[in-house]
C-alpha positions, 0 to 999 in steps of 0.5 A: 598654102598661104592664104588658104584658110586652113591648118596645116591638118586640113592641108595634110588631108586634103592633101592627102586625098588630092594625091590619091585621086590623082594616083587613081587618075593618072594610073599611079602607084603611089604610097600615102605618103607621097600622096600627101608630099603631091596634093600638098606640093601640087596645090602650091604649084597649081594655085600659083599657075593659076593665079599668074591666070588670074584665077584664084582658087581658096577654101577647101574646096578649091585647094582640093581641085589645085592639089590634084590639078597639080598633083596630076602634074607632077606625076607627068612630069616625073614621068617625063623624067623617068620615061615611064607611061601608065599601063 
């Protein structure tokens, strides 16, 4: 979330919607508060894969594209994991 442009709150929300669109994408179950935990968390992973591209995302728009780009990558990988598809 460095160099973002905005607050936390904004972070909370889009966040929060970036874990739900990647829910409904990926076929998910996931709670709100994990929704929040993965748009968050995958934002911060998504722009730094994709800054290592040079492609550099910002605004609130582009931290809602990187947190369910990231999103839907951490879902994957959990599956991974736990060896669980969606149905």
């Amino acid at each position: 979330m460095e160099n973002t442009g905005i607050g936390w709150i904004a972070a909370i929300i889009i966040g929060g919607l970036a874990g739900w669109l990647a829910e409904m994408f990926m076929k998910s179950n996931t709670g709100v508060i994990m929704n929040i935990i993965l748009g968050i968390v995958g934002a911060i992973l998504a722009n730094a894969l994709l800054s290592f591209f040079g492609v550099i995302l910002t605004g609130w728009l582009g931290y809602l594209l990187a947190g369910f780009i990231g999103a839907c990558i951490l879902i994957a990988v959990g599956r991974m994991f736990r060896g669980t598809r969606a149905v």
